[in-house]
C-alpha positions, 0 to 999 in steps of 0.5 A: 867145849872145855872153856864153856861155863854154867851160869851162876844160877847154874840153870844152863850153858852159856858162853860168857866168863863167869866167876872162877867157882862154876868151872866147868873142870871142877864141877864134873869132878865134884858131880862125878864124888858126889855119884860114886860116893868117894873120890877113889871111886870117881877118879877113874871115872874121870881119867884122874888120879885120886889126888887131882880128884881129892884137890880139884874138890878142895879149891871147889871148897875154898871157891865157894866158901863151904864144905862139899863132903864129910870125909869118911873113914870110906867114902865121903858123905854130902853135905846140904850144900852138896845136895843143893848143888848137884840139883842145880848143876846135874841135868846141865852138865849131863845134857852137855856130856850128852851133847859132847858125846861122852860116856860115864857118871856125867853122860846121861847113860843108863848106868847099872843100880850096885845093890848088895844084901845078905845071899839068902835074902837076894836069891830068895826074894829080892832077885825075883822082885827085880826080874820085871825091871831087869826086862825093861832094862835095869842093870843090876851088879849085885853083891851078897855079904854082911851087913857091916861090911857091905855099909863100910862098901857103901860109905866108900862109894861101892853100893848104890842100895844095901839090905841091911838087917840091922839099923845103920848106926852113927852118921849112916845113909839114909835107910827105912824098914823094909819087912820084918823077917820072921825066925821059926825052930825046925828040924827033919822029920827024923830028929822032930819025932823026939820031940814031944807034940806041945812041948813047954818050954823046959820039955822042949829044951830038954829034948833037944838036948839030944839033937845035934844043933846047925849053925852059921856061926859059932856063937848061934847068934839067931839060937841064941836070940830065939831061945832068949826071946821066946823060951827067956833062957840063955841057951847052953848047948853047943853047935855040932855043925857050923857051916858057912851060911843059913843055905848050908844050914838049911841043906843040913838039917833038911839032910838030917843033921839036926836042928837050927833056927832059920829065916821063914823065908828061906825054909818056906817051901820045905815046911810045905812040903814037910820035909822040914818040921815046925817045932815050936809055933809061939804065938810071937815069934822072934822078928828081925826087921829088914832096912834098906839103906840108900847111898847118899846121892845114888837116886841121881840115877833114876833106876836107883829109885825104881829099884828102891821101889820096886823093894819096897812094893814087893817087900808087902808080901814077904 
């Protein structure tokens, strides 16, 4: 089976000799990088090492003529020829895996959809959108963390989709805004009744003076950048609380522990419920957008796209 080759417009099977470049052995390697993203990620998939990987991919490369992948610092990214590529050879190769029996990147097995975002976000929203798939058998590994090193993950073959909040920067997968996310200062109602009903700016800064102040981080960057969005001051006050995420932040300051700024989303329920107290309404409030960002060439597992658009398509409502 090994000794079967693509035709050179690479549209089926055929048992003829053909020119060195379609081999077979070459091309599993190059479909198996260009789905994981790295040739680490791909070597186990193929019972290689790394270096075979990485040299199998190399005499593709002087075969043809053209560079396959951009070599990242983690991962590889494709070029257009790799794209055009795997579109002409993918639905060849895993009809033949399918045929051989075999398992993996080239078999044409549901393989599960790696996505990764921040864990407030996930647990709030984004797992609950995917609950319908999940049912019709989408597999889903999902990792939570920041958004940096979740891209660095990504560009080393790691995530299929990641939840970004903030736009890739550089030479990044492709990514779309996703939803805006909008950020509210709120305390318990014990600290809110130090808090003048329709304070001004300078009234409202003055009187939390005497507030403890929770945060995630020790710089406050979300504080930060509300009291410079909305009240155009930097903010000096110093966090009397740092814990280590916005769940822990808004466990605090739902138990009393002062005040900090948080995700809507994440303190929705608890404004309703009026164990958390709105303290400032702008008539803008500060916004973040949300980007989803796809690894290049992950949308050759279609559960990929419908997860993509199963995002998408509950992200109108947040």
């Amino acid at each position: 089976m090994d000794n079967r080759t693509l035709d050179s417009a690479g549209t089926g099977i055929t048992g003829r000799q053909i020119p060195a470049h379609a081999d077979l052995n070459l091309l599993r390697t190059f479909l198996a990088v260009y789905r994981s993203g790295s040739f680490t990620a791909a070597a186990p998939l193929l019972g290689l090492s790394q270096p075979t990987v990485t040299a199998q991919i190399r005499t593709l490369e002087q075969q043809t003529g053209r560079v396959l992948f951009t070599r990242l610092p983690r991962g590889v990214e494709p070029t257009p020829l790799a794209h055009e590529l795997a579109d002409q050879v993918a639905g060849p190769l895993d009809a033949l895996a399918a045929l051989e029996g075999g398992s993996g990147p080239l078999a044409g097995q549901r393989a599960p959809v790696h996505l990764a975002g921040p864990s407030e976000l996930l647990c709030v929203r984004v797992l609950p959108a995917l609950v319908p798939l999940v049912a019709e058998g989408v597999q889903l590994r999902v990792t939570q963390g920041l958004t940096e090193p979740l891209l660095e993950d990504m560009r080393a073959g790691q995530h299929d989709l990641v939840i970004a909040t903030r736009r890739p920067r550089g030479r990044a997968p492709a990514s779309v805004p996703l939803a805006d996310e909008e950020y509210v200062l709120v305390a318990a109602p014990s600290w809110a009744r130090h808090i003048p009903e329709h304070s001004c700016a300078d009234e409202l800064g003055a009187a939390l003076r005497d507030v403890p102040l929770v945060t995630y981080a020790e710089d406050l960057p979300i504080v930060r950048r509300y009291w410079r969005t909305i009240f155009g001051k930097q903010l000096t006050a110093r966090a009397a609380v740092t814990v280590p995420n916005l769940y822990a932040v808004l466990s605090a300051v739902n138990a009393g522990g002062g005040f900090s700024v948080l995700p809507r989303s994440l303190c929705q329920e608890y404004l309703d419920s009026g164990r958390l107290v709105l303290l400032h309404d702008p008539e803008e409030p500060p916004l973040n957008t949300l980007f989803l960002v796809q690894r290049s060439g992950a949308d050759t597992n279609p559960d990929v796209i419908r997860v993509r658009e199963a995002l998408q398509l509950a992200a109108r409502s947040w």
